[in-house]
C-alpha positions as CSV (number, residue, x, y, z in Angstrom):
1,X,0.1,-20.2,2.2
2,X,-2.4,-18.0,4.2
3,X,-1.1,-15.0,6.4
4,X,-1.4,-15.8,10.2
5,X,-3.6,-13.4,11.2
6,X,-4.1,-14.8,15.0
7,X,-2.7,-12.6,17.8
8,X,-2.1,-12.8,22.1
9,X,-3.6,-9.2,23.0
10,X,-6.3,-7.4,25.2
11,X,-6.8,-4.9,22.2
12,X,-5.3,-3.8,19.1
13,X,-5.5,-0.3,20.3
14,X,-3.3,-1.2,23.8
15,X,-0.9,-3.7,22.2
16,X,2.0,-1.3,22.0
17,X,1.6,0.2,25.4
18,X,0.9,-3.1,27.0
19,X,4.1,-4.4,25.9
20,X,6.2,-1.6,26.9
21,X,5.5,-2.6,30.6
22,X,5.6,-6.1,30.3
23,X,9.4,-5.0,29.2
24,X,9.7,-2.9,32.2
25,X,8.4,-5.3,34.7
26,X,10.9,-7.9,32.6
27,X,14.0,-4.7,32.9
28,X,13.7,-2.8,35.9
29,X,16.6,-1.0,35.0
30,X,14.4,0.8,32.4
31,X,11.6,3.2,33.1
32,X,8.5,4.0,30.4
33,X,7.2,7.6,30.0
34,X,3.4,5.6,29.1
35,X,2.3,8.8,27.7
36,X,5.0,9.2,25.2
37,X,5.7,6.1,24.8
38,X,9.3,6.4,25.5
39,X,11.3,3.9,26.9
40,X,14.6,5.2,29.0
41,X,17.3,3.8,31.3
42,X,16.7,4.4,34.9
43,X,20.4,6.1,35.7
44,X,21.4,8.4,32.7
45,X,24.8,9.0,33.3
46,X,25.7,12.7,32.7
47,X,29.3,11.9,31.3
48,X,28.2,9.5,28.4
49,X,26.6,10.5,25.1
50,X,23.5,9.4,25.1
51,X,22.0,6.8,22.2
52,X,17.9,7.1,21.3
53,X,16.5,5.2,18.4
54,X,13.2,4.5,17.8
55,X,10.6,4.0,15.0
56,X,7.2,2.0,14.9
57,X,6.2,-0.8,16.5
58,X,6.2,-3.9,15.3
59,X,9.5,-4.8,15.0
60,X,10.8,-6.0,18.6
61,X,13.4,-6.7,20.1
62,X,14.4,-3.5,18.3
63,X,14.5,-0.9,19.5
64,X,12.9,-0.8,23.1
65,X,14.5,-4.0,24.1
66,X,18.0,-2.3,23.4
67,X,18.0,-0.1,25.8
68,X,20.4,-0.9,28.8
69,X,24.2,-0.4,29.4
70,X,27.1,-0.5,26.8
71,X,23.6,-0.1,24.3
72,X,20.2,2.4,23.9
73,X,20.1,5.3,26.8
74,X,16.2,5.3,25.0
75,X,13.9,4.2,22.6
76,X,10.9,6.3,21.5
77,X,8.2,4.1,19.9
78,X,5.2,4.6,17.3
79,X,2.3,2.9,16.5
80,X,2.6,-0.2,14.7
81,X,4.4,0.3,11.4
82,X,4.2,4.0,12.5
83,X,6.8,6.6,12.7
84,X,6.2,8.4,16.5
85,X,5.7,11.7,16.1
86,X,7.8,14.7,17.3
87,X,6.2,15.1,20.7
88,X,7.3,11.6,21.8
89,X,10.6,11.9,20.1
90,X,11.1,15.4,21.8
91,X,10.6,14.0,25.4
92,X,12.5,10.9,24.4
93,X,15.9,13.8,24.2
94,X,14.5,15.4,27.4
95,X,14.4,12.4,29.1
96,X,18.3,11.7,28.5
97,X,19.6,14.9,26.8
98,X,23.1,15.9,28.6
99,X,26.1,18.4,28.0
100,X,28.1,15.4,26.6
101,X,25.2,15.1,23.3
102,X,23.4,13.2,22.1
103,X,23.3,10.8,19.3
104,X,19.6,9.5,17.2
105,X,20.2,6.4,15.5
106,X,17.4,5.4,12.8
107,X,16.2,3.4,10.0
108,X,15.9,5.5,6.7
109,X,11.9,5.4,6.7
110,X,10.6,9.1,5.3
111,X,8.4,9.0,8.6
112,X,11.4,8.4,10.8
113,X,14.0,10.9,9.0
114,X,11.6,13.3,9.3
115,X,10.2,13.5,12.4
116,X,13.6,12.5,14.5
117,X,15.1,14.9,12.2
118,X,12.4,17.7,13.3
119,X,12.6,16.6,17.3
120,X,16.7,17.3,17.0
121,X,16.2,20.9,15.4
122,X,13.7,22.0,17.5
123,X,15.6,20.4,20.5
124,X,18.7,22.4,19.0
125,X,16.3,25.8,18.4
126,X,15.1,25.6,21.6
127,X,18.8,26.3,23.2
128,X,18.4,23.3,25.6
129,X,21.8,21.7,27.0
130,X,23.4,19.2,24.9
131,X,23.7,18.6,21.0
132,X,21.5,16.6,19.0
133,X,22.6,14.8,15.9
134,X,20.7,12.5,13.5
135,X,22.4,9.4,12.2
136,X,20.1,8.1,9.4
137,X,21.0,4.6,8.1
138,X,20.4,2.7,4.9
139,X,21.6,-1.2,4.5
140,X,19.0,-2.8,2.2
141,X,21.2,-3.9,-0.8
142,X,17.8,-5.2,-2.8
143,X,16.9,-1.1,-3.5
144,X,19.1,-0.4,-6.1
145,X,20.8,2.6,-6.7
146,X,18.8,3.9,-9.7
147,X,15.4,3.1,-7.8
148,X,17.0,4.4,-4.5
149,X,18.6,7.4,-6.0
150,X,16.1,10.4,-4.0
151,X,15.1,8.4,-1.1
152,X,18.2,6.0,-0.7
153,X,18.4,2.7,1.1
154,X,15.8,1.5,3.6
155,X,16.7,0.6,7.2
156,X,17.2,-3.1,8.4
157,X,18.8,-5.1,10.7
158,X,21.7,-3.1,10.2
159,X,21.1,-0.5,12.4
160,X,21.7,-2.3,15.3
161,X,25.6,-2.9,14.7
162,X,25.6,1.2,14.5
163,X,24.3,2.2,17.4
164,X,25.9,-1.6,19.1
165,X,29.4,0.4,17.8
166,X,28.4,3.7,18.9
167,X,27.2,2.6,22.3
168,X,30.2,1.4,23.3
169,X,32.1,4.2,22.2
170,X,30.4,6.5,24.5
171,X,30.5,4.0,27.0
172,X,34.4,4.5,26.7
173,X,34.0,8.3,27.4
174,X,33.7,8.9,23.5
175,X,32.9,12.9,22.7
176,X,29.7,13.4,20.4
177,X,32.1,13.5,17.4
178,X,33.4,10.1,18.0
179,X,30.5,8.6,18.6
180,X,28.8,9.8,15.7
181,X,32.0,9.2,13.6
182,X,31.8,5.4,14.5
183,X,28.2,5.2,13.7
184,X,28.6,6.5,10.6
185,X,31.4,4.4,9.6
186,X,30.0,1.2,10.6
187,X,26.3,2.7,8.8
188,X,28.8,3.1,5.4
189,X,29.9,-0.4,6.0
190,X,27.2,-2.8,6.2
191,X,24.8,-4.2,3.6
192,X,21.4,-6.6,4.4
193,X,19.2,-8.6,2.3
194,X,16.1,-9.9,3.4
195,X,13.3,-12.8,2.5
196,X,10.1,-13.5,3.3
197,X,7.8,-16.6,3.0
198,X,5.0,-14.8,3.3
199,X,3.9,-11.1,4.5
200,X,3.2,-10.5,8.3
201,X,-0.5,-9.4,9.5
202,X,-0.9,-6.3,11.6
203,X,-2.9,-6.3,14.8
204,X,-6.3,-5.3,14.2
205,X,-6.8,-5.4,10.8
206,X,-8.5,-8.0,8.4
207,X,-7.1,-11.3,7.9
208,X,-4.8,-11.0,4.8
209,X,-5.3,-13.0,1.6
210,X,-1.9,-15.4,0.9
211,X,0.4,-13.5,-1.0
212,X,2.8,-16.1,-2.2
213,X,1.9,-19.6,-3.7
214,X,2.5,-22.4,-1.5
215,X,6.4,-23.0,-3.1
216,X,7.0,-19.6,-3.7
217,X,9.9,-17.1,-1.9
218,X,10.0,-13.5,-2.2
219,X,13.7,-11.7,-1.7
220,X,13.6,-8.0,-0.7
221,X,10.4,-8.1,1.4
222,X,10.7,-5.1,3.7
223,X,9.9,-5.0,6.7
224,X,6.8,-3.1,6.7
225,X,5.3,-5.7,4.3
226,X,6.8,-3.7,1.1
227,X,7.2,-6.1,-1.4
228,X,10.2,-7.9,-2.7
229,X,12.8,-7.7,-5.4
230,X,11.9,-10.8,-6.3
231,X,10.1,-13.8,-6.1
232,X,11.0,-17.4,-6.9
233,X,9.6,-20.1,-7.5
234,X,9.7,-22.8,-7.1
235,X,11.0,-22.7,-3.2
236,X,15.0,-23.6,-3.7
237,X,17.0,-25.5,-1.6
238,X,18.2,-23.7,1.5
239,X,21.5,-23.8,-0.4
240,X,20.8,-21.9,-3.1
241,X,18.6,-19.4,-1.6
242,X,21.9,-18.5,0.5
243,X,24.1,-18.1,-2.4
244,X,21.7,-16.0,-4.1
245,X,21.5,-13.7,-1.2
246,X,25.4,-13.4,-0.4
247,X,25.9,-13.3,-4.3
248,X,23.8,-9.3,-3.8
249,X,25.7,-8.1,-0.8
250,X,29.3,-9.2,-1.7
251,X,29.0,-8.3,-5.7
252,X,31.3,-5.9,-6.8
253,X,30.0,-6.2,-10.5
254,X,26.3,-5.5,-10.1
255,X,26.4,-1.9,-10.7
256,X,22.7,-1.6,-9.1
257,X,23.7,-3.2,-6.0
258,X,27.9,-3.0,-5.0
259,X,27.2,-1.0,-2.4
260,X,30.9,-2.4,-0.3
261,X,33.9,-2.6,-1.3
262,X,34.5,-6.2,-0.8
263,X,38.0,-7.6,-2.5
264,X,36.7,-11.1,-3.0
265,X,40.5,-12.4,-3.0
266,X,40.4,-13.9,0.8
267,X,41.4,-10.7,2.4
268,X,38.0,-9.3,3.0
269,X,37.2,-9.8,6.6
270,X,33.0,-9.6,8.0
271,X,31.0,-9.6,11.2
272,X,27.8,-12.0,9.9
273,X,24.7,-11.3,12.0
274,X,21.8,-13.7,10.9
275,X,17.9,-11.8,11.8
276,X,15.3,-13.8,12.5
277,X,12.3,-11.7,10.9
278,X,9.5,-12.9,13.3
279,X,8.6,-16.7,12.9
280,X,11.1,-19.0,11.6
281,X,11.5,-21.6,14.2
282,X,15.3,-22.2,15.5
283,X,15.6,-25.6,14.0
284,X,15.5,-23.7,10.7
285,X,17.3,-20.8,11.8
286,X,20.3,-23.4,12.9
287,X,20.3,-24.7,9.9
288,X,20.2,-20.5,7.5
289,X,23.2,-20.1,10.2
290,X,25.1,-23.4,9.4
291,X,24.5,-22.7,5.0
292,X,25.9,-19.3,6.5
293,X,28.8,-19.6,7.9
294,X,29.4,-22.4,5.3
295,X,29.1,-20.1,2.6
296,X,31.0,-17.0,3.4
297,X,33.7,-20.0,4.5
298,X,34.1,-21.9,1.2
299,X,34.7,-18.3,-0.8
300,X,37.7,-17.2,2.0
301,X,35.3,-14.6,3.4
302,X,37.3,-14.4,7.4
303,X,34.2,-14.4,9.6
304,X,35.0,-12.6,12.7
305,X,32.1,-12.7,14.5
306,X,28.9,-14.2,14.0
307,X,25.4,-13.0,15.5
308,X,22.4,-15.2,15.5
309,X,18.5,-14.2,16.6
310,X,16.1,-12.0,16.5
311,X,16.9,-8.7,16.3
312,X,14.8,-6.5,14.4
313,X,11.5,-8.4,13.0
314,X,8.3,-7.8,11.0
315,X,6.1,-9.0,13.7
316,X,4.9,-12.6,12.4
317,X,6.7,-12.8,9.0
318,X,7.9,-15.4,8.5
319,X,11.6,-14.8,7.1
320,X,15.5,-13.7,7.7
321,X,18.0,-11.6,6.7
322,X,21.6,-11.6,6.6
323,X,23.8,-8.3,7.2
324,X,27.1,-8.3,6.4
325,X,29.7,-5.9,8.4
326,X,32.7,-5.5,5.9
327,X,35.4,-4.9,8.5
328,X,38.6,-2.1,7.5
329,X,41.8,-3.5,6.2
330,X,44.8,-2.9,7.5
331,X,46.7,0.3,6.6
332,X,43.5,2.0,6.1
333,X,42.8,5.5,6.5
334,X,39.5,4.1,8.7
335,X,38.6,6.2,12.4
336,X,38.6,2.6,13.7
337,X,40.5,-0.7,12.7
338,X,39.0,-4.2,12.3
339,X,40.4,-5.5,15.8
340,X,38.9,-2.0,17.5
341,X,35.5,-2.5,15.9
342,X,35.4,-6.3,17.5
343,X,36.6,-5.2,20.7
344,X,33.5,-2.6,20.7
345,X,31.1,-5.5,19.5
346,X,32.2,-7.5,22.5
347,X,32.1,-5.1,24.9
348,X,29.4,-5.7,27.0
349,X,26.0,-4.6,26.9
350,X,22.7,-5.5,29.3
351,X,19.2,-5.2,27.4
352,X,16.8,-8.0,26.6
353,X,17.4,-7.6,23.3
354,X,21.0,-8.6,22.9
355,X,22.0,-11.7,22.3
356,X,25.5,-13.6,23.3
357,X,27.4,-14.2,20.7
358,X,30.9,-16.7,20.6
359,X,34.1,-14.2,21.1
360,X,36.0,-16.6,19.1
361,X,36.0,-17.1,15.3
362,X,33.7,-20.2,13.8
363,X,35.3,-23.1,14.2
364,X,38.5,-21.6,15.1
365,X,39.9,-22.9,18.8
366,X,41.0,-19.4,20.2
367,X,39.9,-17.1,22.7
368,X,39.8,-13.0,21.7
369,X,40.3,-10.4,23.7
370,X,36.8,-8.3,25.3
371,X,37.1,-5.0,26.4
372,X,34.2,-2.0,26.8
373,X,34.1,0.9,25.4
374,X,21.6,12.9,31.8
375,X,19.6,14.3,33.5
376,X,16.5,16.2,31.7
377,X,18.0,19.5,29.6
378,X,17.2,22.7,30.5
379,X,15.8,25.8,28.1
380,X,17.9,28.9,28.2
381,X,15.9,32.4,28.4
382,X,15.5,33.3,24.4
383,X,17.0,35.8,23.6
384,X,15.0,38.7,22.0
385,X,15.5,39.5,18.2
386,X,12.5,42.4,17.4
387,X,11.1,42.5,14.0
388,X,11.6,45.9,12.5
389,X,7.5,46.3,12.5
390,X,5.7,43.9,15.3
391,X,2.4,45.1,13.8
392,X,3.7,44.9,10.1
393,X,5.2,41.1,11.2
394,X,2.3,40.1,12.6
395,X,0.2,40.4,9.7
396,X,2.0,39.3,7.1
397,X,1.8,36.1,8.6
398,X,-1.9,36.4,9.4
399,X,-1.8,37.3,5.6
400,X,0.5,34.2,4.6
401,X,-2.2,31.8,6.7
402,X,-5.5,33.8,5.1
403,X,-3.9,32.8,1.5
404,X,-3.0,29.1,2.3
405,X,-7.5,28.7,3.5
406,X,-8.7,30.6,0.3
407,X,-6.0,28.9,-1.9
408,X,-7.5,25.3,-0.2
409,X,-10.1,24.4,-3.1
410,X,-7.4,25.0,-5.9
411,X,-4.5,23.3,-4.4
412,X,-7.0,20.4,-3.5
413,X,-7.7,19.9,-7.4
414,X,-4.3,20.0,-8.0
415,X,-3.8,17.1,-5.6
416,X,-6.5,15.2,-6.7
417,X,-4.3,14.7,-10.4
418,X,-1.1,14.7,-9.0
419,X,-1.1,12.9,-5.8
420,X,-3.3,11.8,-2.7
421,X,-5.9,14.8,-2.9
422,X,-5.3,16.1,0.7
423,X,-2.7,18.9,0.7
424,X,-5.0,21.3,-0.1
425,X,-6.6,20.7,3.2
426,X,-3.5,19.9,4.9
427,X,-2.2,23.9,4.1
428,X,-5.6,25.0,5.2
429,X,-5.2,23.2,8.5
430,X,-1.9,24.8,9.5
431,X,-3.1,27.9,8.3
432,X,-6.1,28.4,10.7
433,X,-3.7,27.1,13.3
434,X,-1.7,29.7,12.9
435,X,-4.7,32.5,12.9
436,X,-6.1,30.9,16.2
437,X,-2.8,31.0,17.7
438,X,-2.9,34.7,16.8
439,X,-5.5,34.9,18.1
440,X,-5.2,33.6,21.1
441,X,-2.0,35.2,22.1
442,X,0.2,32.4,21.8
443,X,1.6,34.0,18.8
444,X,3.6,37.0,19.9
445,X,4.8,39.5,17.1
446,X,7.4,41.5,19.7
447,X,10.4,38.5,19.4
448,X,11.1,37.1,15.6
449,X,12.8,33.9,17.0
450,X,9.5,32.7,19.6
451,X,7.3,33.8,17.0
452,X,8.9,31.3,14.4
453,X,9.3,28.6,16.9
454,X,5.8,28.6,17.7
455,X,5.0,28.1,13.8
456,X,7.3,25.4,13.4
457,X,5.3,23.7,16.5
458,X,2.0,24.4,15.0
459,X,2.3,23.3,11.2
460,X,3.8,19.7,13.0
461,X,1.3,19.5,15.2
462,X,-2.0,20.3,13.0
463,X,-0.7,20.3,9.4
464,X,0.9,16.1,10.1
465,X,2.2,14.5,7.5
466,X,5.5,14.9,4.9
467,X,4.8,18.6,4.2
468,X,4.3,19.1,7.5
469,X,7.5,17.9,8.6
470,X,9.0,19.7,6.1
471,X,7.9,23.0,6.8
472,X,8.0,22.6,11.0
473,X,12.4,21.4,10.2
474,X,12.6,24.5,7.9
475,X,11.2,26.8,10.4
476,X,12.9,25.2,13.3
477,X,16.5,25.7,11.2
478,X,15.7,29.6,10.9
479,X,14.4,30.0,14.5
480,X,17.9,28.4,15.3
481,X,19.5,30.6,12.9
482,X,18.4,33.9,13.8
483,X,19.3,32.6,17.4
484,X,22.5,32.5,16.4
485,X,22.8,35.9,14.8
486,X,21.0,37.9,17.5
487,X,24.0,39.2,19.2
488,X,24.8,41.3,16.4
489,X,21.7,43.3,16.2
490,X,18.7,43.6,18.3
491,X,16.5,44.0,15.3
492,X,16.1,41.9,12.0
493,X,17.0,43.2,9.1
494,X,16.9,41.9,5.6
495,X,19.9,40.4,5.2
496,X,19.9,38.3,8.8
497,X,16.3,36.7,6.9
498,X,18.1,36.2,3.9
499,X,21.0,34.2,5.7
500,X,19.1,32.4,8.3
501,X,16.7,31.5,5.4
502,X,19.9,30.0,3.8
503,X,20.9,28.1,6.5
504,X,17.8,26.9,7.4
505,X,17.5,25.5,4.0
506,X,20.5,23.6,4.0
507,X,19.0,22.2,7.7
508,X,16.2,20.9,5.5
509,X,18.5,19.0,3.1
510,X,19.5,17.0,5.3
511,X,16.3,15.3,5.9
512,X,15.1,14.8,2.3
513,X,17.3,14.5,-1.0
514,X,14.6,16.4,-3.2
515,X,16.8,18.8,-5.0
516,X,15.7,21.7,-8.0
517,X,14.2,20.5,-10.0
518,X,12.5,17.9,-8.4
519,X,8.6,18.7,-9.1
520,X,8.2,19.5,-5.2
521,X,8.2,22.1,-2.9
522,X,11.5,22.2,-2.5
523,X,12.0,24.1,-5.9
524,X,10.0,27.4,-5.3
525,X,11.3,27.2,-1.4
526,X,14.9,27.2,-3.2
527,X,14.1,29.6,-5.5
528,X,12.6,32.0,-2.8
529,X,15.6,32.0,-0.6
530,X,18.1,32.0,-3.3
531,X,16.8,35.6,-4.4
532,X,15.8,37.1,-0.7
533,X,18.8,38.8,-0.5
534,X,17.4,41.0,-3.7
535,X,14.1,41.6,-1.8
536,X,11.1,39.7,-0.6
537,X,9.8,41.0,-3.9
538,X,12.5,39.1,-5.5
539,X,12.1,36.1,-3.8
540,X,8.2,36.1,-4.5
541,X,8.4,36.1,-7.9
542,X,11.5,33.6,-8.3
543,X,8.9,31.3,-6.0
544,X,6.5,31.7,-8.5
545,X,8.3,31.0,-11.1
546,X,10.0,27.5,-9.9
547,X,6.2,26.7,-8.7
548,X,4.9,27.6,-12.6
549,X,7.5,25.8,-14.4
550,X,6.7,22.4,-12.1
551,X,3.9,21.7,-15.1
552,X,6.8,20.6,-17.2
553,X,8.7,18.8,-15.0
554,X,9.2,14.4,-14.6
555,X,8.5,13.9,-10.8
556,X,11.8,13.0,-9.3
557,X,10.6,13.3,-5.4
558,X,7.4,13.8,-3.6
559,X,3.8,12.6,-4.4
560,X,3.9,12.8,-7.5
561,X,7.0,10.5,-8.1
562,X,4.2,8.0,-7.9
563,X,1.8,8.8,-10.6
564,X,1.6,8.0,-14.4
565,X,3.9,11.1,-15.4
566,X,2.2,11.0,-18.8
567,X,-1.1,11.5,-17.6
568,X,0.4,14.1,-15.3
569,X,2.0,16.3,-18.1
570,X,-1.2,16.1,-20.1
571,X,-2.9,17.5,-16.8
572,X,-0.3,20.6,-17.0
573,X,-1.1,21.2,-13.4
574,X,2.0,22.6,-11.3
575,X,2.8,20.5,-8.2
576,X,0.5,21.0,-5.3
577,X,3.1,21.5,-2.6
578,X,5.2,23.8,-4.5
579,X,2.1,26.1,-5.5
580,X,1.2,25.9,-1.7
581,X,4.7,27.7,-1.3
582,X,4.1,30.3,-4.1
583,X,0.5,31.2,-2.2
584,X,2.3,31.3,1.6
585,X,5.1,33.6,0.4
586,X,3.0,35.8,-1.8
587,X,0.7,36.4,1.2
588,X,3.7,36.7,3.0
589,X,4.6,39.6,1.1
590,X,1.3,41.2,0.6
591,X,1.2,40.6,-3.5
């Protein structure tokens, strides 16, 4: 079947923004920041924690049409199939930030992990009133666990029972803790499977070639037009198709895929919400609801509640998913019990996006019980942490940036065998950044923590990409570290580096899973801070080392996770990013 590759716009380029109003003009309890591309309720209340998700376009309702009471305070929103970058995200927290927190819900996309995860440390660096947590969430039970292992799960339907859950928590007055605590436990409690008929088409690009025969499903698709676990063929029966799809969320003998802990013995008790992907037409969806319900019904699965819609799409695609919510048993050690968790799914909400759902059980005759469950921050003066030589300071980073441009041709080759041949030129970009900012003055060398926060908003801003991210979250961590530690000494010494370097490390494992030895740059950056407390000496050479010995290593992480790893060993190059790392800390030091 051929892709439908017909579309209701003025242009490509003003889709996104063009919808955003026609959702404000729809919601005028919403406002949109059209610059930033950040939806946000009109009132923020100042005594609730405040709820942002966000991601790329493309996949409406979700998330701008979820924001309203008892649901989103704001939703920051990319391009099409793109993650928004940390600009938006950072005036998506300003616009709702308040001394109660805040909470980011998103899907586990590298783009969105990274890049929300960057907005909350800078927002966090910066000093600005009100915490900022990231809640990263995984449902897709078609990645397995061997083939998920680094980067996990990916992001579906899911996430809109966590921050659903979460919402009305905070609604009920709910600290940051709570809140967080009930989106993780309903994120650690909820598995989706997808299928597509065919792949969606994206605004403004070619008309796609048909990617499935005419009688051919595929189960996985993602929602970025990834492909499947698997395809069948020939189409089965509506029937089958659901068993086979309930069969990989409730198995507790697939070791790949028993992500929940269902008991199968007619205890086990489930929300069902039933996705409409994009363009399956409710005469069908009636009837994927009905095989359902009927399902999950004949094996003694108790359905509690049962949502039916469209929730989170893949623009046109023609598909569905089911997520499952497995509910907590009684007597469990669980934040929240089953009948707690329904009364926060019922409570109410007001967006667009939500859809009403029966309060009552299918086909059970009773009635349950319903009950419910900021202002711009402001910046605090930094505080001033000297280096123990502003001239000395100063150049070593001028140094560091000079030996990331020279280093450009070299790290380029590298790239060209191990990965996508552009983070050669990616290092070289944040490193003349950094040299003009020097240059300009907007680099100052007399305060250690401005100094770092201004790198960490340069590299994100003109280096882009993963290894931008990565660097702009390490250096917002140890901005936010030295913060910390700057009542105890108005001048940096050696071991507040070493320590802040620490901690700023263990801020950037929390946004990727890449752990020594991982062929990446996370092994000389390990290595580097592990031996700073001996000396930046130290710490150079245990850099270069890590970065030498990636010519030996399998790809675990990273670009080169992707490419033949026998060709790559034969090449006996060491990974581009990780030499980048050896060169910036060697110029660093001056060696």
């Amino acid at each position: 079947m051929a892709t439908h590759h017909k579309h209701l716009l003025n242009t490509p380029q003003t889709l996104v923004v063009d919808s955003l109003k026609g959702l404000t003009l729809l919601n005028p309890n919403v406002l949109l920041d059209e610059k930033q591309r950040v939806i946000y309720k009109r009132n923020v209340p100042q005594d609730q924690v405040s709820l942002i998700s966000g991601g790329g376009s493309g996949h409406e309702p979700a998330h701008a049409a979820f924001v309203g009471d008892g649901l989103l305070t704001a939703a920051v929103c990319g391009n099409v199939f793109a993650s928004p970058n940390v600009a938006q995200i950072r005036r998506g927290i300003d616009l709702v930030s308040n001394p109660k927190g805040t909470l980011i819900v998103v899907k586990n996309y590298t783009g969105d992990a990274l890049h929300f995860g960057l907005a909350s440390e800078q927002h966090r660096a910066s000093g600005a009133v009100g915490d900022v947590r990231v809640l990263i969430v995984g449902d897709d039970v078609t990645v397995g666990k061997t083939q998920g292992g680094i980067v996990g799960r990916r992001g579906l339907a899911g996430t809109i029972l966590v921050y659903k859950i979460a919402a009305a928590i905070s609604r009920n007055g709910g600290s940051l803790d709570e809140v967080e605590a009930a989106g993780k436990l309903i994120a650690q409690s909820i598995g989706t499977v997808g299928v597509g008929l065919e792949h969606c088409h994206v605004p403004g690009t070619e008309a796609g070639e048909t990617h499935l025969a005419a009688d051919e499903i595929e189960l996985g698709m993602g929602i970025h037009n990834e492909p499947g676990f698997q395809r069948l063929q020939p189409l089965p029966p509506l029937k089958e198709l659901v068993d086979k799809m309930f069969t990989m969320v409730t198995s507790t003998t697939d070791p790949e895929r028993s992500y929940l802990p269902f008991q199968g013995d007619g205890t086990d008790e489930v929300v069902l919400m039933v996705n409409n992907l994009g363009a399956v037409s409710e005469l069908e969806m009636g009837a994927v609801a009905g095989e359902a319900i009927k399902w999950l019904q004949e094996r003694k699965y108790r359905i509690r509640r049962t949502l039916v819609g469209t929730y989170m799409t893949s623009l046109n695609m023609p598909g569905f998913s089911f997520t499952l919510l497995l509910l907590p048993r009684p007597g469990s050690n669980s934040p929240l019990s089953a009948s707690q968790i329904l009364n926060l799914l019922d409570a109410p909400a007001h967006a667009p996006g939500w859809k009403w759902h029966s309060l009552i059980e299918p086909g059970i005759p009773q009635s349950t019980q319903s009950e419910s469950g900021s202002k711009i921050g402001s910046s605090q003066s930094e505080p001033a942490l000297a280096p123990e030589d502003p001239k000395a300071f100063l150049e070593s980073i001028s140094r560091a940036a000079e030996a990331v441009i020279r280093a450009e041709p070299e790290i380029t080759q590298q790239d060209v065998i191990a990965g996508d041949g552009d983070a050669g030129l990616t290092l070289k970009a944040g490193g003349v950044a950094v040299l003009n900012a020097i240059q300009s003055g907007r680099l100052q060398p007399n305060n250690v923590i401005s100094a770092i926060l201004t790198i960490a908003e340069i590299v994100d801003e003109d280096m882009g990409g993963t290894s931008g991210a990565l660097y702009s979250i390490f250096f917002s961590g140890l901005a936010k570290s030295l913060r910390d530690r700057s009542t105890a000494s108005p001048i940096v010494n050696l071991d507040m580096w070493s320590k802040s370097a620490a901690e700023a490390l263990a801020t950037l494992y929390k946004y990727t899973r890449a752990r020594p030895p991982s062929r990446t740059l996370i092994d000389p950056l390990t290595a580097f801070v592990e031996a700073l407390p001996n000396g930046l000496a130290a710490g150079v050479k245990a850099a270069k080392d890590a970065a030498e010995a990636t010519k030996h290593m399998v790809a675990k992480a990273g670009r080169g996770a992707y490419v033949d790893q026998k060709r790559l060993a034969e090449a006996n190059v060491p990974d581009p990013g990780a030499w980048g790392v050896a060169v910036l800390v060697s110029g660093l030091a001056g060696l």
